[in-house]
Short mmCIF file of the C-alpha atoms (twelve columns), coordinates in Angstrom:
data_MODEL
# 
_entry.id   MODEL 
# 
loop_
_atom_site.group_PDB 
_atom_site.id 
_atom_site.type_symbol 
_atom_site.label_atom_id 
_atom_site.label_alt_id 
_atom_site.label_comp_id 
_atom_site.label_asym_id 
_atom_site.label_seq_id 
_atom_site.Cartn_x 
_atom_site.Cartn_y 
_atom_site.Cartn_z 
_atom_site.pdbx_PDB_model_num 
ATOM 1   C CA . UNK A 1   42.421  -14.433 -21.348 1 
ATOM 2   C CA . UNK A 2   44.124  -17.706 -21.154 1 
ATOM 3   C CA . UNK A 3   43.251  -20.702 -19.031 1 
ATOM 4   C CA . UNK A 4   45.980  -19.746 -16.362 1 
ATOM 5   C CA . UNK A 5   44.927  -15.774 -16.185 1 
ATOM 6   C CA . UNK A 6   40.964  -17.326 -15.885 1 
ATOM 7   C CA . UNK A 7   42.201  -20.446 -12.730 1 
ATOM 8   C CA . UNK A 8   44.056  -17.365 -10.867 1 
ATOM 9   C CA . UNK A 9   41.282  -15.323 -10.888 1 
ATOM 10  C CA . UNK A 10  38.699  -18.075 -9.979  1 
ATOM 11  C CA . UNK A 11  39.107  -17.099 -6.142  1 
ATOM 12  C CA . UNK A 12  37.450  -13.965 -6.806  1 
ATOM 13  C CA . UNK A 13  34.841  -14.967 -8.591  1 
ATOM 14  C CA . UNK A 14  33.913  -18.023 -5.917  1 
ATOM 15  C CA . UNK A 15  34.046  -15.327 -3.566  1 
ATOM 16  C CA . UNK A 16  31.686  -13.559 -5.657  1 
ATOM 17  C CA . UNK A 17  29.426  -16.874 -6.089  1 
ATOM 18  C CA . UNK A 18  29.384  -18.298 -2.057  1 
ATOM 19  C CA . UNK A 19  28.618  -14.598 -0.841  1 
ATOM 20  C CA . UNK A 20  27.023  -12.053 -3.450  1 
ATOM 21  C CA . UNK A 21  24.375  -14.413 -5.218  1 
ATOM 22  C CA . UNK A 22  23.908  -16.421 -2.197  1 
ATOM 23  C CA . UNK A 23  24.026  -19.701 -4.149  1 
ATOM 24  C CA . UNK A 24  22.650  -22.192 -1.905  1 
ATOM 25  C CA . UNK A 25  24.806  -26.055 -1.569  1 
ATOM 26  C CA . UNK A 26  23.488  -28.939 -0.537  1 
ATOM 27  C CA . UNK A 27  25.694  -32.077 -0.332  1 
ATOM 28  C CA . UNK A 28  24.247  -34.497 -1.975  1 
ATOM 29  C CA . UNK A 29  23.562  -38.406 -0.225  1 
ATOM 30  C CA . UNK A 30  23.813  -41.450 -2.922  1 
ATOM 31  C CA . UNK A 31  19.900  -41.820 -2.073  1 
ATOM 32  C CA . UNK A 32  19.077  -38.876 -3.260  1 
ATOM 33  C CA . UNK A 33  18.478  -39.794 -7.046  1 
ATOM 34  C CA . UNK A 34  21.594  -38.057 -9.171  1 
ATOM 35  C CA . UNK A 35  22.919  -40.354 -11.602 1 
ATOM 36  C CA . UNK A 36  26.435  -39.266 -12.019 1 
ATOM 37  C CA . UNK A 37  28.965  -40.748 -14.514 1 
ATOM 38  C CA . UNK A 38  32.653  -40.444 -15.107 1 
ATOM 39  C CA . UNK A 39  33.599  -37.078 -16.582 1 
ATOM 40  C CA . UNK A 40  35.259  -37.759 -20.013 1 
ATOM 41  C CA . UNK A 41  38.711  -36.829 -20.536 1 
ATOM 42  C CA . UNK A 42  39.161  -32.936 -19.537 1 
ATOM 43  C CA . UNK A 43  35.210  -32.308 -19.693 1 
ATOM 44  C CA . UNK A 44  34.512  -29.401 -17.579 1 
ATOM 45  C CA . UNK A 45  30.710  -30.178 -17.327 1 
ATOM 46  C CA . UNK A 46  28.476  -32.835 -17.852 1 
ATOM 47  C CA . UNK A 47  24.641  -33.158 -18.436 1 
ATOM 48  C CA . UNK A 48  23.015  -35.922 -15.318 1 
ATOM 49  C CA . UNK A 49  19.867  -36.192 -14.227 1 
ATOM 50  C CA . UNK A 50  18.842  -35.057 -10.880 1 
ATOM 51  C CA . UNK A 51  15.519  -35.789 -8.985  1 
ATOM 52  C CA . UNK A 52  13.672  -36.513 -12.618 1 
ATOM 53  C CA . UNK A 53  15.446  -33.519 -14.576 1 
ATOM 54  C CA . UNK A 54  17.855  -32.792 -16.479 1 
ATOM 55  C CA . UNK A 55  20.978  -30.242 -15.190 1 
ATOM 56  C CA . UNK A 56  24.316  -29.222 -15.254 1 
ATOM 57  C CA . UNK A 57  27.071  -30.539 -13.063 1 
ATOM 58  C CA . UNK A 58  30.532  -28.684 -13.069 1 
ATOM 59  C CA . UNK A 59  33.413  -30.701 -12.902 1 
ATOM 60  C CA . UNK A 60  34.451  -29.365 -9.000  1 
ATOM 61  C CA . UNK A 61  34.629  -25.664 -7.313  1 
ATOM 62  C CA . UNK A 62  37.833  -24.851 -9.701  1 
ATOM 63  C CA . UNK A 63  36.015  -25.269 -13.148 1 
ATOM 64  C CA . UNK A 64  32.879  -24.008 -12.065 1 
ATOM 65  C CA . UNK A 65  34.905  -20.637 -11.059 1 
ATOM 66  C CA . UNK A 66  36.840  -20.689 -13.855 1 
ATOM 67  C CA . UNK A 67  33.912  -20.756 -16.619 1 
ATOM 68  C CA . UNK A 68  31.711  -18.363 -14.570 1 
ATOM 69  C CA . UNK A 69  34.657  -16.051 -15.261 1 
ATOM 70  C CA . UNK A 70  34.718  -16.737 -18.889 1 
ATOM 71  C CA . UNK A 71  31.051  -16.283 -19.050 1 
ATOM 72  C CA . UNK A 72  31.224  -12.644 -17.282 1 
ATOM 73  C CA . UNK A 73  31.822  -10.727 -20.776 1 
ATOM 74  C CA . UNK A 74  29.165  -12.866 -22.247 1 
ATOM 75  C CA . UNK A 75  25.932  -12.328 -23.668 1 
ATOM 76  C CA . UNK A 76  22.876  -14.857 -22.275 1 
ATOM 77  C CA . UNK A 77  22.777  -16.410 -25.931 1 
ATOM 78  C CA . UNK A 78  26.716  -16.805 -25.858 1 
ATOM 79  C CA . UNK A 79  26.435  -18.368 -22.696 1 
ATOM 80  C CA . UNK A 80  22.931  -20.850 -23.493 1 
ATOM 81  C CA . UNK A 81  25.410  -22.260 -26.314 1 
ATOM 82  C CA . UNK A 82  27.630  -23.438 -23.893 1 
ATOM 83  C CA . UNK A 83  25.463  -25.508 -22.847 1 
ATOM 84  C CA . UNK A 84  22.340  -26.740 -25.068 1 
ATOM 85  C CA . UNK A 85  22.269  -30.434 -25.761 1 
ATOM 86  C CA . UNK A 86  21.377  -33.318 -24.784 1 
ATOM 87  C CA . UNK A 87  18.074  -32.789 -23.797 1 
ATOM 88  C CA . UNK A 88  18.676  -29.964 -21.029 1 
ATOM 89  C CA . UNK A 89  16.652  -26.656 -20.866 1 
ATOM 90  C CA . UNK A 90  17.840  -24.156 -19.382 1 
ATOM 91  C CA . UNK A 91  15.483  -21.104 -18.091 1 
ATOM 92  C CA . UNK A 92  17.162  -19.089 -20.778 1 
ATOM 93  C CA . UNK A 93  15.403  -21.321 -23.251 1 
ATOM 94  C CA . UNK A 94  12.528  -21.173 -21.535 1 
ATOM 95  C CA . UNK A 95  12.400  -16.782 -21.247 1 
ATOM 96  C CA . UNK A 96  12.475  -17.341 -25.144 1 
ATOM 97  C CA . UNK A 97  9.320   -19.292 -25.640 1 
ATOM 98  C CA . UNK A 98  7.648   -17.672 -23.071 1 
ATOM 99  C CA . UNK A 99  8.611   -14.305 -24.711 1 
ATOM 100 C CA . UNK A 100 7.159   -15.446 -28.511 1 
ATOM 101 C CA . UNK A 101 4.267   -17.163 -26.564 1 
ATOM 102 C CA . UNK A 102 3.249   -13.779 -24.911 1 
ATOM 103 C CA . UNK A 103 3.955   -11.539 -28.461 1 
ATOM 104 C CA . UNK A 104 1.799   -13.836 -30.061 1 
ATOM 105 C CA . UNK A 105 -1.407  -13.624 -27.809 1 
ATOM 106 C CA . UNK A 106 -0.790  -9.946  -27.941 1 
ATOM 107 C CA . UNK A 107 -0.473  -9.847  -31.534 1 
ATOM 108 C CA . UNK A 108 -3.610  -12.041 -32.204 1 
ATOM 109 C CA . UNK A 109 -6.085  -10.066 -29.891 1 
ATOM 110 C CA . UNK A 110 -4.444  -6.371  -31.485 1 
ATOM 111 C CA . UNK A 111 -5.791  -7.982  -35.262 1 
ATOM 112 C CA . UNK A 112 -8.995  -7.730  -34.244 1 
ATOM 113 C CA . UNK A 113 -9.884  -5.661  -30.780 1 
ATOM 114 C CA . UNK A 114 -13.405 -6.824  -31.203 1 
ATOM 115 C CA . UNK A 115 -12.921 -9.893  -30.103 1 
ATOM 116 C CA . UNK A 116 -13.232 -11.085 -26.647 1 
ATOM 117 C CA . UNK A 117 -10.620 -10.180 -24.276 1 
ATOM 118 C CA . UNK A 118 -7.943  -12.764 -24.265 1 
ATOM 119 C CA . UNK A 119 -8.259  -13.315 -20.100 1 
ATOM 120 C CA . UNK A 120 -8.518  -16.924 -20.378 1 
ATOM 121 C CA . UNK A 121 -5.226  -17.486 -22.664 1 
ATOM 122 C CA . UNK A 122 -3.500  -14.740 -20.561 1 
ATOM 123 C CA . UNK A 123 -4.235  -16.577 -17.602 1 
ATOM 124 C CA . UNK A 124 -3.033  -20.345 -18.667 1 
ATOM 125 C CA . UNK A 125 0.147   -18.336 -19.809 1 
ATOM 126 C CA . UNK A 126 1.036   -16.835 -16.686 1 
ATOM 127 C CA . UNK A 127 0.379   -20.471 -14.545 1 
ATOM 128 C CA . UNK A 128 2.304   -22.655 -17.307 1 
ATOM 129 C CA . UNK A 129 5.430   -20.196 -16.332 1 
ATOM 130 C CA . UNK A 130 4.451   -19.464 -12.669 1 
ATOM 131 C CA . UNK A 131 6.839   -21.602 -11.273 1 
ATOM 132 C CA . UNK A 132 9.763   -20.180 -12.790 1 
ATOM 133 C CA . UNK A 133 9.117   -16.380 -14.014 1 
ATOM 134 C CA . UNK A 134 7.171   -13.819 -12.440 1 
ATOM 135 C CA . UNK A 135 4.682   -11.153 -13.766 1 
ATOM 136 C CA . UNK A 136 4.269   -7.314  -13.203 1 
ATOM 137 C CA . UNK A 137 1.188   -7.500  -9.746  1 
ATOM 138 C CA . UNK A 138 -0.166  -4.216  -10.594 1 
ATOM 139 C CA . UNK A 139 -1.339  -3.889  -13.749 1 
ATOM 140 C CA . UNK A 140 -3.337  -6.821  -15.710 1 
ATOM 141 C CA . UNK A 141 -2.534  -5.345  -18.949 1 
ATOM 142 C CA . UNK A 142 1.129   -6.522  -17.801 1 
ATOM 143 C CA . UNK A 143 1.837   -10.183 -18.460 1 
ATOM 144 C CA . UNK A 144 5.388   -10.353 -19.827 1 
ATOM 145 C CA . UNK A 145 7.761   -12.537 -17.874 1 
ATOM 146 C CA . UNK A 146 10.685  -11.822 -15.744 1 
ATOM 147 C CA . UNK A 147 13.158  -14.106 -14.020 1 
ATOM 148 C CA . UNK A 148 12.897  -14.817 -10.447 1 
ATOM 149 C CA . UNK A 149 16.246  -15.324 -10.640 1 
ATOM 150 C CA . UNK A 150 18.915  -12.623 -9.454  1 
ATOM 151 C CA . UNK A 151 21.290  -13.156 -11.333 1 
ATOM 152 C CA . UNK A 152 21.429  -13.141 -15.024 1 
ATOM 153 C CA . UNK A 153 24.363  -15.232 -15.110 1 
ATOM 154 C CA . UNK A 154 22.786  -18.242 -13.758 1 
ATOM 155 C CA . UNK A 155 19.821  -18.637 -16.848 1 
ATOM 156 C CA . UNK A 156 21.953  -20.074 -19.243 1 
ATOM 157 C CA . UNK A 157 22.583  -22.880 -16.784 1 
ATOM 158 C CA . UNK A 158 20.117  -23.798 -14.149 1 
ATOM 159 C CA . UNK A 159 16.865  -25.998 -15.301 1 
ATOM 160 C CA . UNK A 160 13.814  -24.693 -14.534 1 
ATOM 161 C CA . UNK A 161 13.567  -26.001 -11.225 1 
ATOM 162 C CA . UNK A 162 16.709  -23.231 -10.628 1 
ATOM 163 C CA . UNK A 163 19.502  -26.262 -10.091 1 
ATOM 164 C CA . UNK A 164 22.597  -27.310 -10.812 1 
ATOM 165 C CA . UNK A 165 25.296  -29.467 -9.676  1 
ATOM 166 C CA . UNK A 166 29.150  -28.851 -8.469  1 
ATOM 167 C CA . UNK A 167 30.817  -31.584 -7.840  1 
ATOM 168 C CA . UNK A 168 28.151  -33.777 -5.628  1 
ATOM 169 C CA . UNK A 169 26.928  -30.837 -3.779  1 
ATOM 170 C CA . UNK A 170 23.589  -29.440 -5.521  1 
ATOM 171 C CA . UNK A 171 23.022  -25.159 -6.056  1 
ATOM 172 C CA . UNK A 172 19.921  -23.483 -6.067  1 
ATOM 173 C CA . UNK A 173 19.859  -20.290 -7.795  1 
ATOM 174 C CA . UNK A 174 19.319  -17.340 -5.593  1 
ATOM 175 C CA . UNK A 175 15.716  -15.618 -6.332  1 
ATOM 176 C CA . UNK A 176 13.432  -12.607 -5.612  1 
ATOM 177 C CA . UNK A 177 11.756  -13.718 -2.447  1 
ATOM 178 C CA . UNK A 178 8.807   -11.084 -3.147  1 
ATOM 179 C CA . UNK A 179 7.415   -9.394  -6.004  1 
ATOM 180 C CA . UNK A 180 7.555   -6.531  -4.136  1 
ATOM 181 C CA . UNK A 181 11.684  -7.255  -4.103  1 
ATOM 182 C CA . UNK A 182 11.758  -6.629  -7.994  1 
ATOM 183 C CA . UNK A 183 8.682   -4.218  -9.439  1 
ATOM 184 C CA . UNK A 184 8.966   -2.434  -6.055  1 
ATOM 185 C CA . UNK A 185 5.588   -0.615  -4.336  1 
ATOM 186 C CA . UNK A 186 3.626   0.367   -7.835  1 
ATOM 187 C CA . UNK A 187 3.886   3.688   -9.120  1 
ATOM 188 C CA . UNK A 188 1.448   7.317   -8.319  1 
ATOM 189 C CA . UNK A 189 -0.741  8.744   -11.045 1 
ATOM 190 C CA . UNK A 190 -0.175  11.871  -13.124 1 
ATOM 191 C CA . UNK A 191 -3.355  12.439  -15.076 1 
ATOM 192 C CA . UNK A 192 -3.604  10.133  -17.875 1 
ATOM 193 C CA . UNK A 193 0.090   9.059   -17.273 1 
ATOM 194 C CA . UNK A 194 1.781   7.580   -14.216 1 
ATOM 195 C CA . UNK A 195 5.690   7.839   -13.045 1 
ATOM 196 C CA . UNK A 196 7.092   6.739   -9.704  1 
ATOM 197 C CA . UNK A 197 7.583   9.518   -7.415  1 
ATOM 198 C CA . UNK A 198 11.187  9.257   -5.188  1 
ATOM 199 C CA . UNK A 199 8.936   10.092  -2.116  1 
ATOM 200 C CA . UNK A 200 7.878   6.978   -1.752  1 
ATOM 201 C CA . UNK A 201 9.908   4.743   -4.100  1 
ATOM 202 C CA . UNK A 202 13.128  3.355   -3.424  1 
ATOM 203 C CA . UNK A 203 15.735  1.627   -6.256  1 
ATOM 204 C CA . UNK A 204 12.603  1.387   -8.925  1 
ATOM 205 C CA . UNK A 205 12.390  4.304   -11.344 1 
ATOM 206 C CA . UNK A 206 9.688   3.913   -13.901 1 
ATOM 207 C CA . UNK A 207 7.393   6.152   -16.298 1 
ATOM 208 C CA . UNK A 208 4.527   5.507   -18.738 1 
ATOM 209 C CA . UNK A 209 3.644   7.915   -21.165 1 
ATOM 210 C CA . UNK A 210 0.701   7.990   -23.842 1 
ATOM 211 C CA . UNK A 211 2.175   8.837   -27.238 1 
ATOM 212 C CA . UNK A 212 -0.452  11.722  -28.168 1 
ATOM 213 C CA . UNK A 213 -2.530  9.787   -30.599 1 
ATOM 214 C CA . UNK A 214 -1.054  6.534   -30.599 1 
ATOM 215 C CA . UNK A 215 0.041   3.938   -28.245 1 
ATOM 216 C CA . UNK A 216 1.765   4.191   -24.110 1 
ATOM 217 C CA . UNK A 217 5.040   3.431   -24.284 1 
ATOM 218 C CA . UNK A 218 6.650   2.279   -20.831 1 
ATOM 219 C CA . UNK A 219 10.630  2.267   -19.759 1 
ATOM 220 C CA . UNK A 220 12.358  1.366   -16.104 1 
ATOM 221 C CA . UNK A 221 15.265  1.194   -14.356 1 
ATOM 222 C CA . UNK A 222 16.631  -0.514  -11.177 1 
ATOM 223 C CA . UNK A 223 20.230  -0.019  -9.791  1 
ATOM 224 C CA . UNK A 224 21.830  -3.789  -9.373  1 
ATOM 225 C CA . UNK A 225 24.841  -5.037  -7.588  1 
ATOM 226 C CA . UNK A 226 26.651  -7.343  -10.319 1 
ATOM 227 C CA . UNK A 227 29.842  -8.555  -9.324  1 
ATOM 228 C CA . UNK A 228 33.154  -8.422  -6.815  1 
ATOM 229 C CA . UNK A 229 36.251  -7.127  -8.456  1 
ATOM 230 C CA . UNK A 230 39.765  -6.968  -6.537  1 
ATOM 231 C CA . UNK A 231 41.663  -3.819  -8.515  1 
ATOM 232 C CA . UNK A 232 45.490  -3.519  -6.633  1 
ATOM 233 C CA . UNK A 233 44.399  -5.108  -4.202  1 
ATOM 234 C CA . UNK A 234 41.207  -3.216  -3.190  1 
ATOM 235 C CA . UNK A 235 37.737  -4.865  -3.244  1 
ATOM 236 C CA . UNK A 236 34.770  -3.180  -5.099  1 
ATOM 237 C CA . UNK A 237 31.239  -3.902  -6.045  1 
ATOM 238 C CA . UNK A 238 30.568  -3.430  -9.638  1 
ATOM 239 C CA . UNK A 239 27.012  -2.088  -10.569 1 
ATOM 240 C CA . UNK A 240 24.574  -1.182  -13.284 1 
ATOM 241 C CA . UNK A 241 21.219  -0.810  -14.377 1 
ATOM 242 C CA . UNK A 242 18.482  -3.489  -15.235 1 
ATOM 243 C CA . UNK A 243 16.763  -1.788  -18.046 1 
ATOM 244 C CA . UNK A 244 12.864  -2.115  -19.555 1 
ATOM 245 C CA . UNK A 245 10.991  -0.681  -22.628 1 
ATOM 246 C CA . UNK A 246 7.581   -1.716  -23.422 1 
ATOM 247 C CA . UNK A 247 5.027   -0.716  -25.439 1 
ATOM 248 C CA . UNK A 248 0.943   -0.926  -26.174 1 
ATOM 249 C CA . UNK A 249 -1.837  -0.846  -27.271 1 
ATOM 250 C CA . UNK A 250 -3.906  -2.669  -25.145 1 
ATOM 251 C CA . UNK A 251 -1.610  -5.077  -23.923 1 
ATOM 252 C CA . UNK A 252 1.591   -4.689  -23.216 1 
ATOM 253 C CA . UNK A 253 4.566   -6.061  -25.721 1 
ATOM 254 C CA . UNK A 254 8.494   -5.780  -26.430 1 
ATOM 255 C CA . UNK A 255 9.552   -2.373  -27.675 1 
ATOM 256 C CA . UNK A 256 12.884  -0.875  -28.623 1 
ATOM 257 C CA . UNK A 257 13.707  3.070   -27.163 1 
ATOM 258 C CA . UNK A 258 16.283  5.529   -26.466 1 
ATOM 259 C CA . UNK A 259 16.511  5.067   -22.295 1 
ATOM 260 C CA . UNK A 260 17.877  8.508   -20.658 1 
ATOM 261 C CA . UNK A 261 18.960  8.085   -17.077 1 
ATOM 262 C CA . UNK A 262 19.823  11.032  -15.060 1 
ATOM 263 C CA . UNK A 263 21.484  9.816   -12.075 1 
ATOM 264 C CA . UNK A 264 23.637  11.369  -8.970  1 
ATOM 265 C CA . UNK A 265 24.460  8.910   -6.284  1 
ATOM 266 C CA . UNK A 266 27.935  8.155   -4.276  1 
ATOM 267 C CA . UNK A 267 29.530  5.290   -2.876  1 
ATOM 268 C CA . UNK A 268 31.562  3.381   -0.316  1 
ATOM 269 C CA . UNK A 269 35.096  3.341   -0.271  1 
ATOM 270 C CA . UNK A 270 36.167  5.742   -2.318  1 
ATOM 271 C CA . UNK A 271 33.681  6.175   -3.916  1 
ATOM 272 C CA . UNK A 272 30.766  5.714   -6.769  1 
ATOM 273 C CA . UNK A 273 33.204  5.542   -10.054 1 
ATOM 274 C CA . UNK A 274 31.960  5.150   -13.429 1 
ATOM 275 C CA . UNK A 275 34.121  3.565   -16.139 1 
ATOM 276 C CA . UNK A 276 35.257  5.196   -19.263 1 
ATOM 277 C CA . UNK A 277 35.431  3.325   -22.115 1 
ATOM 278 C CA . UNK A 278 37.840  5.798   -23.959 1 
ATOM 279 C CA . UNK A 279 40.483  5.987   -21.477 1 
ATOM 280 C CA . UNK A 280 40.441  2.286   -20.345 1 
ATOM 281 C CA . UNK A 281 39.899  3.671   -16.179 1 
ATOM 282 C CA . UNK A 282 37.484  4.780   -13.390 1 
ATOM 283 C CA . UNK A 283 36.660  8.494   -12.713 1 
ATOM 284 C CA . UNK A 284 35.025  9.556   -9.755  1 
ATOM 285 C CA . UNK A 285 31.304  10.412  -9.720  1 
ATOM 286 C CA . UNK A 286 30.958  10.562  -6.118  1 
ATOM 287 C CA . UNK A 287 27.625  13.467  -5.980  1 
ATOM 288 C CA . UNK A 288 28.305  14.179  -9.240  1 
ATOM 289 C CA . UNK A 289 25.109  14.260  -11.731 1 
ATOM 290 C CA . UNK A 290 25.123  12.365  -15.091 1 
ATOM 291 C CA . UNK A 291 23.173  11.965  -17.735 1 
ATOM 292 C CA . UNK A 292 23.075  7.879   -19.698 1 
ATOM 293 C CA . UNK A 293 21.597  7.419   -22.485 1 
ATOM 294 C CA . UNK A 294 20.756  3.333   -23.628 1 
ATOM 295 C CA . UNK A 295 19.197  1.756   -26.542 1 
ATOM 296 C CA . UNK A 296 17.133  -1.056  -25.061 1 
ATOM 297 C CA . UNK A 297 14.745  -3.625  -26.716 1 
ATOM 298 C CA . UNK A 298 12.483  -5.077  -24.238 1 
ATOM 299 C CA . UNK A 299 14.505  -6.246  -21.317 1 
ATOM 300 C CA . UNK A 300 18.518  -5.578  -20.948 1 
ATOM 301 C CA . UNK A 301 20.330  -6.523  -17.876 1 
ATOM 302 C CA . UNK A 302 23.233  -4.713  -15.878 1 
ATOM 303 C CA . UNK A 303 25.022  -7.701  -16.246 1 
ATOM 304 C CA . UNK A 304 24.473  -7.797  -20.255 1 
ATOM 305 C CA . UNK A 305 25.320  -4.553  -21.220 1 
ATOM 306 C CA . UNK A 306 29.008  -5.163  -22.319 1 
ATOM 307 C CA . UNK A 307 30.412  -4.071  -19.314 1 
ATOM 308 C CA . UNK A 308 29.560  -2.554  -15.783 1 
ATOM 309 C CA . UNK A 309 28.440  1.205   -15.339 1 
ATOM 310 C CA . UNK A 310 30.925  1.495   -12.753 1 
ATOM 311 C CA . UNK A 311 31.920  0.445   -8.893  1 
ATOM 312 C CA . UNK A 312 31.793  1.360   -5.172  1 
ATOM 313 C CA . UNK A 313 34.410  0.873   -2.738  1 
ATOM 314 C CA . UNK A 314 34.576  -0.968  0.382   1 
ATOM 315 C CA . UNK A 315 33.650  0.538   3.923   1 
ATOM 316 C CA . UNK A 316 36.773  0.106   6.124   1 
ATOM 317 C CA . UNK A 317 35.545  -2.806  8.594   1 
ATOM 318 C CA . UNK A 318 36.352  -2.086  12.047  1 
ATOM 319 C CA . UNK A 319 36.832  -4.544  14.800  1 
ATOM 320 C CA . UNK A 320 36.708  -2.424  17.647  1 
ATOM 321 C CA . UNK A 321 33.077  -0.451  17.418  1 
ATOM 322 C CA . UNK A 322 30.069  -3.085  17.906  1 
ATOM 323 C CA . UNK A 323 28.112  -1.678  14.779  1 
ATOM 324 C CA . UNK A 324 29.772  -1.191  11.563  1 
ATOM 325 C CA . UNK A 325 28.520  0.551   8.431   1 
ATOM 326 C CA . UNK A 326 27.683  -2.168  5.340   1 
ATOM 327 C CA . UNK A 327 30.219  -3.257  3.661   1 
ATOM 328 C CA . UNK A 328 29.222  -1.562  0.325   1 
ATOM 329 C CA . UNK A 329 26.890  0.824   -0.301  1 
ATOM 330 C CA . UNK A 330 25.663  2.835   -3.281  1 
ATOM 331 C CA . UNK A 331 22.818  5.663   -2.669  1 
ATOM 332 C CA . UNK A 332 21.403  8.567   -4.477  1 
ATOM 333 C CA . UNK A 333 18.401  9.153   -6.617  1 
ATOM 334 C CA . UNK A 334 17.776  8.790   -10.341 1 
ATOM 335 C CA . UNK A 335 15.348  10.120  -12.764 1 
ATOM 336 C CA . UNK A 336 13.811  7.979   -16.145 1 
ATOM 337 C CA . UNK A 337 12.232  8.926   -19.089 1 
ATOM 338 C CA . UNK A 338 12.620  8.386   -23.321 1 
ATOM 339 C CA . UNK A 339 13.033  9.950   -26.530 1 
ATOM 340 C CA . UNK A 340 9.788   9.273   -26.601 1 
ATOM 341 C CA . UNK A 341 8.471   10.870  -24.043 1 
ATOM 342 C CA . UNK A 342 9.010   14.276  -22.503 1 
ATOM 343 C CA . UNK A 343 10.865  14.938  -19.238 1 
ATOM 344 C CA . UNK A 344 8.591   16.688  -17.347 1 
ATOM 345 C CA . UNK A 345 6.538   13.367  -17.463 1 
ATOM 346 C CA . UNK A 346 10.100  11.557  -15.476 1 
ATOM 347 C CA . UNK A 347 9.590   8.724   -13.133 1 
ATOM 348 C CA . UNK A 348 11.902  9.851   -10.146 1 
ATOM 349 C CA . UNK A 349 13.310  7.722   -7.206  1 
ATOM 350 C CA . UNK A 350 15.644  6.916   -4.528  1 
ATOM 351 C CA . UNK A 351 18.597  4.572   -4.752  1 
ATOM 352 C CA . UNK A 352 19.350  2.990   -1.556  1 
ATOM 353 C CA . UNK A 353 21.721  -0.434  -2.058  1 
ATOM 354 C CA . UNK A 354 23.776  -1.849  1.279   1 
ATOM 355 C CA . UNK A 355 25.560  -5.602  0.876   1 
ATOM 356 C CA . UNK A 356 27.572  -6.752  3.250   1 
ATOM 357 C CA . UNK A 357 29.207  -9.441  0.750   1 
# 
């Protein structure tokens, strides 16, 4: 996609940016502390410091567009290269070393289970990160980080502090609000292994299963919204899955699995369409069941995934009635489990997404 193709299509992804993620702008007053320089040449982003830390500032609303559309068939990595240097971190930097740090306690205390438990490290881990990840509330076997962050897009470019700069207006990052917003209500017991139950949970599917003889292995799912798209002139709401798979022994720890996701759902608009990769086009799925299957290794994100699952339509807005349905909407329920795991041990639950972007 050439510069040109990536400038005309920047009004659809600001669109995207001021109303889906809920990006937050401040203007910015000279006594505020940013120490701003010329940009050099055609530079379309700059490293400043801001309020004692290093971050990001985009040229103006045009490149900051333009890039975030580059960046949407991106991995995180791709996108951290972008823009490592000069002393910035970024909180993708940061998921890394908090990632190894976590592995390693795990792997030290698993050498030698006769040791004491490892509450006090576990503990300094989880506050040195509290202010920028956040950890599973329900089980203390559980400490691996997540972002608070919604959107995966934003990691490779925010500080830690979840800011950046465009033009002399500063962003925040939008973030989970709640824990409860992310690893939803906790999950029912079944015996010796535990699954959420669609009775009482809503866009969180999880099960955990105890290999017989050998460790619990653990995989998740949660329905996202990821981006606008404008298709002949039609708005839609891309989506996909934020995937998990976890293993342990005692503690909890990175783990690669065969995901299957057996999902029937519908949409707004015209429908819930999934994409298909063969024919280069959407089919309609609208109540129809489907089976995914996905090779994950620890964490893997809709937006990661090398493309979208599929999209809903929009509602048609009308002027005239005083209450009007959301703008999109994707509902249904799903069903998780792995090849490691049988299916009658499934975590189960509703989807129920509404945005009125």
């Amino acid at each position: 996609m050439d510069k040109k193709t990536v400038l005309l299509a920047s009004a659809c992804t600001l669109l995207m940016i001021s109303c889906s993620n809920d990006a937050e702008l401040i203007n910015v007053a000279e006594t505020t502390g940013l120490q701003t320089k010329a940009f050099v040449g055609e530079a379309d982003f700059q490293i400043v410091d801001y309020a004692g830390d290093k971050c990001i500032q985009f040229k103006n609303d045009s490149v900051f567009n333009a890039m975030l559309w580059e960046m949407n068939d991106m991995s995180e990595e791709e996108r951290n290269n972008i823009f490592s240097g000069a002393g910035f971190v970024s909180q993708w930097q940061l998921m890394q070393e908090a990632d190894q740090e976590q592995e390693l306690i795990v792997d030290n205390y698993e050498k030698d289970l006769s040791q004491p438990w490892p509450a006090h490290q576990i503990k300094e881990f989880k506050q040195k990160y509290d202010d920028v990840f956040m950890f599973e509330p329900y089980d203390s076997t559980d400490f691996i980080a997540h972002y608070k962050l919604k959107g995966s897009t934003y990691s490779s470019f925010v500080n830690r502090r979840g800011v950046f700069l465009i033009g002399d207006s500063v962003a925040y990052a939008p973030v989970y609000k709640a824990l409860e917003e992310y690893f939803g209500s906790g999950i029912s017991l079944y015996g010796n292994n535990e699954a959420t139950n669609e009775k009482n949970d809503i866009n969180l599917a999880e099960s955990k299963y105890q290999i017989p003889g050998g460790d619990y292995v653990k995989v998740r799912a949660i329905p996202r919204f990821i981006e606008l798209q404008t298709i002949e002139n039609k708005n839609y709401l891309s989506l996909g899955f934020d995937y998990l798979s976890q293993k342990k022994k005692v503690l909890w720890k990175k783990h690669r699995t065969m995901i299957i996701l057996r999902l029937t759902a519908s949409g707004s608009g015209s429908g819930f369409e999934v994409y298909n990769v063969s024919i280069k086009n959407y089919q309609n799925k609208n109540g129809v069941t489907i089976l995914l299957h996905t090779d994950v290794y620890n964490k893997l994100l809709a937006k990661d995934q090398g493309g979208m699952l599929g999209h809903v339509g929009e509602n048609p807005r009308n002027s005239v009635t005083i209450v009007t349905p959301p703008r999109f909407e994707f509902s249904g329920r799903m069903e998780i489990w792995s090849d490691e795991m049988p299916e009658s041990n499934k975590g189960t639950a509703k989807i129920s997404l509404k945005e009125d972007w």
